[in-house]
N, C-alpha and C positions, 0 to 999 in steps of 0.2 A: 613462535615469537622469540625474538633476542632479550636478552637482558636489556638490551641498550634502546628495547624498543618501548618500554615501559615506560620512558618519561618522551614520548613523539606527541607533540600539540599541534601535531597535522598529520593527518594522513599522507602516506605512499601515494604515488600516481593511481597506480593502479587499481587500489584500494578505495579511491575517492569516491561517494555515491555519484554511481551513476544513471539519471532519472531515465533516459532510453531505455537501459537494463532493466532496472526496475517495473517500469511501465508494460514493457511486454511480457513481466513474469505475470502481472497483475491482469492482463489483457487474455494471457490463456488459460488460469486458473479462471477465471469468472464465465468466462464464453462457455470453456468444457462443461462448469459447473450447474450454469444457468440456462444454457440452449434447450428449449421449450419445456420451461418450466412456467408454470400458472401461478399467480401472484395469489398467498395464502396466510392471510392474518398470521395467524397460529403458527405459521410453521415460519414467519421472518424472523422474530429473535435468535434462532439454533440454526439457522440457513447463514447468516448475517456472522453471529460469533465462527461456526465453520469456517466462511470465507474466509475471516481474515487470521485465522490461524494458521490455514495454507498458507495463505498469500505471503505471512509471515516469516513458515519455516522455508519456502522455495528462494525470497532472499536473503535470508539468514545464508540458505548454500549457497549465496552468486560472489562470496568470499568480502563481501563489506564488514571486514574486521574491524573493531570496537566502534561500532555506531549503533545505538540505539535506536529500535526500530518500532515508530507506533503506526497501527494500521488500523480506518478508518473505514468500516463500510457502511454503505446506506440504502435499505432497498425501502424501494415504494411502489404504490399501483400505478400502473399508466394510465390516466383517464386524459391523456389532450391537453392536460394544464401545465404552465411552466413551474420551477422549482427553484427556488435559488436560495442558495445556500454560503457561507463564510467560515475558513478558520483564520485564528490567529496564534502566531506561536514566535517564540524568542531563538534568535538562532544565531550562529556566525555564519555570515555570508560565504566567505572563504569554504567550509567545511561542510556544511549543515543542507541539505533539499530537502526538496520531495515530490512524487511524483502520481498521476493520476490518471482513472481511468472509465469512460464511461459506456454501460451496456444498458442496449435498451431490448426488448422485445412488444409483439402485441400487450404483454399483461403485466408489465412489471419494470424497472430501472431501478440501475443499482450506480451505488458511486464510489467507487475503493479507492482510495487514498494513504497511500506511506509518505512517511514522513522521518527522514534519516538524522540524527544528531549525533557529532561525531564525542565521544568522553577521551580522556587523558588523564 
């Protein structure tokens, strides 16, 4: 990074979060992670924190420089019932996404979610 790049109140082109990008990091860490695995009380909170630690460091690498990255996963049992769920969060529209991902299997659904804010 420049000197001159220290005081940018916008991201680069190229640098902009990009939620396609994002989505498919989020879409093959979870599949690899979760493909036939059995939905197990006890083991969701350390499965859950795992996920999104990955999920984290793989866009951390996809080069979204200075945006803060929070990652949101949710797993639960599949029993045939729906689920619905909301966040809310403050952002600049210009700079700011996020992006989302959903896997299901027989025993279990997860729902990871990044969320990019860009700092200056």
């Amino acid at each position: 990074m420049e000197a001159s790049d220290s005081y940018l109140i916008r991201p680069h082109h190229q640098h902009k979060f990009k939620p396609a990008i994002v989505k498919e990091c989020i879409r093959e860490i979870v599949r690899e992670r979760l493909s036939g695995v059995q939905y197990d009380p006890d083991q969701v909170p350390e499965l859950s924190r795992s996920l999104a630690d990955c999920i984290k460091d793989k866009v951390k690498n996809a080069g979204f420089d200075r945006y803060k990255l929070v990652v949101q996963v949710v797993i639960g049992e599949q029993r045939g019932q729906g689920v619905k769920m909301s966040s809310r969060c403050f952002w600049d529209a210009d700079t700011d996404n996020y992006a989302e991902d959903i896997f299901m299997n027989e025993s279990l659904f997860c729902l990871a979610a990044v969320f990019g804010s860009y700092y200056y």
